[in-house]
N, C-alpha and C positions, 0 to 999 in steps of 0.2 A: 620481493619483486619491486623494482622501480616505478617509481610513477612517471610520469610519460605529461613531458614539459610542451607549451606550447606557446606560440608567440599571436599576441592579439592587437588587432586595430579597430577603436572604436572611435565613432563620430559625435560631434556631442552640436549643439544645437545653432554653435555659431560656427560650424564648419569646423569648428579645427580637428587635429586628429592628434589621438594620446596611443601610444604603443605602451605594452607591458606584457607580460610574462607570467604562466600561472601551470596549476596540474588542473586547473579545474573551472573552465573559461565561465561558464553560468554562473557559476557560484561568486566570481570573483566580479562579475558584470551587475549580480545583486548589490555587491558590496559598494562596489563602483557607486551603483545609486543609493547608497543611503539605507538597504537595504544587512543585514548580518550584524555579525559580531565584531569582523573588522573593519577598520574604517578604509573607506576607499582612498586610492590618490587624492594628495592636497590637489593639485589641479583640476580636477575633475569636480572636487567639491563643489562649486559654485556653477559649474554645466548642467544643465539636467539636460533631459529627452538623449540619452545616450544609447547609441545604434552601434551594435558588431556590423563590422565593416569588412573585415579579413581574419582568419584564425587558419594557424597552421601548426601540424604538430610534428617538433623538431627532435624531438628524445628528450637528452637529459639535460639538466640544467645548467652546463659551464656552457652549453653549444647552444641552447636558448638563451643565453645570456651575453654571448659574444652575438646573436643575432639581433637582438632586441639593443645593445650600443651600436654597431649600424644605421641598423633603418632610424634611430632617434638622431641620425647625422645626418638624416638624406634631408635635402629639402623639399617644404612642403609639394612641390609640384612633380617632386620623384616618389614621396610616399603618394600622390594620390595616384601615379602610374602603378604602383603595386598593388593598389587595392583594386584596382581599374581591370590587371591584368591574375590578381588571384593566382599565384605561383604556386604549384606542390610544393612540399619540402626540399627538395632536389634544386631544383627551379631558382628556389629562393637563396638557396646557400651559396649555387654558382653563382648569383646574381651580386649576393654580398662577397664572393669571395672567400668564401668560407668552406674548409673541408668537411664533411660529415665523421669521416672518418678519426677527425683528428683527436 
């Protein structure tokens, strides 16, 4: 069985926002902080007080993957519109322009 990919936006303590890609958003939000066995994003490294902001679950991970180069394209004042407006899946892919089906 597949694991069931998702696309995450988290806040980190000076506003900015980091998007990335996981089967397992908790786990990967410990890691985030400094927390497991893997290391979190270098970016995120030097963030603390780091908040889920949006998490959506897109299936598999070439369609999570093509979502998550997108929204890391938008700029910041259009990713804060998507966190603002919290789109399903559906929602989201139209929005990037993205088939689900594909």
């Amino acid at each position: 069985m597949a694991a069931t990919w998702f696309l995450y936006i988290v806040r980190s303590h000076d506003a900015s926002l980091y998007t990335g890609i996981t089967t397992d958003v908790a786990r990967r939000l410990q890691e985030h902080a400094g927390a497991g066995s893997k290391p979190g994003a270098r970016y995120l490294r030097a963030r603390k007080q780091l908040s889920l902001v949006y998490s959506v679950a897109l299936g598999d991970r070439s369609l999570a993957s093509k979502a998550e180069w997108r929204v890391k394209r938008l700029s910041k004042a259009a990713k804060e519109t998507l966190v603002k407006q919290a789109p399903d899946a559906a929602s989201l892919l139209a929005q990037l322009a993205l088939d689900q089906n594909a």
